[in-house]
C-alpha positions in Angstrom: -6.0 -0.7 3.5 -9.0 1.7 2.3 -12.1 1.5 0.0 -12.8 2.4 -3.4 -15.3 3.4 -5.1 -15.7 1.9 -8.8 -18.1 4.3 -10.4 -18.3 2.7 -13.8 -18.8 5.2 -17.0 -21.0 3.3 -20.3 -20.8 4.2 -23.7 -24.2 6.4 -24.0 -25.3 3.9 -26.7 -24.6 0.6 -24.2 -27.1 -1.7 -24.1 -27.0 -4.2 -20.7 -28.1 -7.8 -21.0 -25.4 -9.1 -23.3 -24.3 -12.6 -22.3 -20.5 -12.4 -23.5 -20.7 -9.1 -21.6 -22.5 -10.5 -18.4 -19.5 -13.5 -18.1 -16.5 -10.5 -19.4 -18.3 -8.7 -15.5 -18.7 -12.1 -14.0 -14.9 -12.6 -14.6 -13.5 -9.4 -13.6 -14.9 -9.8 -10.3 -13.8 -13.3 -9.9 -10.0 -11.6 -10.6 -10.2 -9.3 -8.0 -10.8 -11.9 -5.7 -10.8 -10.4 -1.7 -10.5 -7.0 -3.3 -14.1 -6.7 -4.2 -15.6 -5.7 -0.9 -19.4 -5.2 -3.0 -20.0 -5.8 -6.4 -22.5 -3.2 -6.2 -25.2 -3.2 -8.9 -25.7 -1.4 -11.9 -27.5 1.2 -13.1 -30.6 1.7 -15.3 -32.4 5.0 -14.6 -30.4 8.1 -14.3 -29.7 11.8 -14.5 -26.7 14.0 -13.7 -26.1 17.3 -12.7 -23.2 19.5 -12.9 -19.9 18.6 -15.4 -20.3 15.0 -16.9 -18.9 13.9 -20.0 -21.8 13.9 -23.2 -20.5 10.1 -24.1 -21.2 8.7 -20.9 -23.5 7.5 -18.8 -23.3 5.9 -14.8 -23.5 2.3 -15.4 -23.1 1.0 -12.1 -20.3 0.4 -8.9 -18.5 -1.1 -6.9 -16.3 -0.9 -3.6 -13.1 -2.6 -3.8 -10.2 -2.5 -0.9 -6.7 -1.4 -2.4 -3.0 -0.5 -0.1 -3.7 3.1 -2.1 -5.4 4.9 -5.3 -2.3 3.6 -7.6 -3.3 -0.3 -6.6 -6.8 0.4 -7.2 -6.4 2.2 -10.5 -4.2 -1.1 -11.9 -7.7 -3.0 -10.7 -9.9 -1.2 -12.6 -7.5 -1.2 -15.7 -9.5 -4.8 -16.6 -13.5 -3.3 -16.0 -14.9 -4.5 -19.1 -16.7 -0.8 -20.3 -12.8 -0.3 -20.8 -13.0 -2.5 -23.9 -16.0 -0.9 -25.1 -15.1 3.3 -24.5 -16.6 3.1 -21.1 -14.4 3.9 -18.4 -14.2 4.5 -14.6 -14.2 6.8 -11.9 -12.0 5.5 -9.1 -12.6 7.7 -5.5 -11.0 6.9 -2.2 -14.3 6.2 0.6 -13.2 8.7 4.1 -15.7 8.3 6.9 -17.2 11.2 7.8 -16.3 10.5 11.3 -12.3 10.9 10.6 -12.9 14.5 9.2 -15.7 15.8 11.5 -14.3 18.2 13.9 -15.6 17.4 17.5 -17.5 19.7 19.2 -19.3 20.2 22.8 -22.4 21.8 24.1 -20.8 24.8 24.5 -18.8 24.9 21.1 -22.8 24.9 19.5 -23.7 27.2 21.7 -21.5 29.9 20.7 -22.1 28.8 17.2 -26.0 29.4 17.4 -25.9 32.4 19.7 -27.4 30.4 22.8 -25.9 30.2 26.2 -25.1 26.6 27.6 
């Protein structure tokens, strides 16, 4: 089983704070029941660098656990921005530690000119 990230995508005119909206999130994390690992916490100040879409903005995450990126893509299918043009990112989390190549003293020796 791995994690997901939810990185949630609001209209650029959303305004938080809506009640009906506030119980619509409420719910949707109720549904995904042991899925939601963290229901993370949105966002109110931001900026963004490189290629985001113009019509939104980063409204907030959450990690959820899914069998792969097809199971977490059917969760995300009820995140309420959906409803409102919002959307949402969905990235698979790796440890660092599975891809990081191991290396010795010597290894980073060679690799900074030293001897070991």
């Amino acid at each position: 089983m791995s994690t997901y990230l939810f990185a949630y995508r609001a209209p650029r005119d959303y305004q938080p704070g809506n009640r009906e909206e506030m119980i619509a999130w409420q719910t949707w994390f109720g549904d995904l029941g042991e899925a939601l690992v963290d229901a993370g916490n949105p966002i109110f100040s931001r900026t963004t660098i490189g290629a985001v879409t113009s019509d939104t903005d980063l409204g907030g995450y959450s990690l959820i656990t899914a069998d792969n990126v097809n199971a977490a893509t059917e969760l995300a299918h009820g995140c309420p921005f959906m409803k409102l043009g919002g959307g949402v990112e969905i990235g698979e989390i790796t440890p660092i530690s599975e891809h990081r190549p191991t290396t010795t003293a010597k290894d980073r020796s060679r690799a900074t000119g030293a001897h070991a």
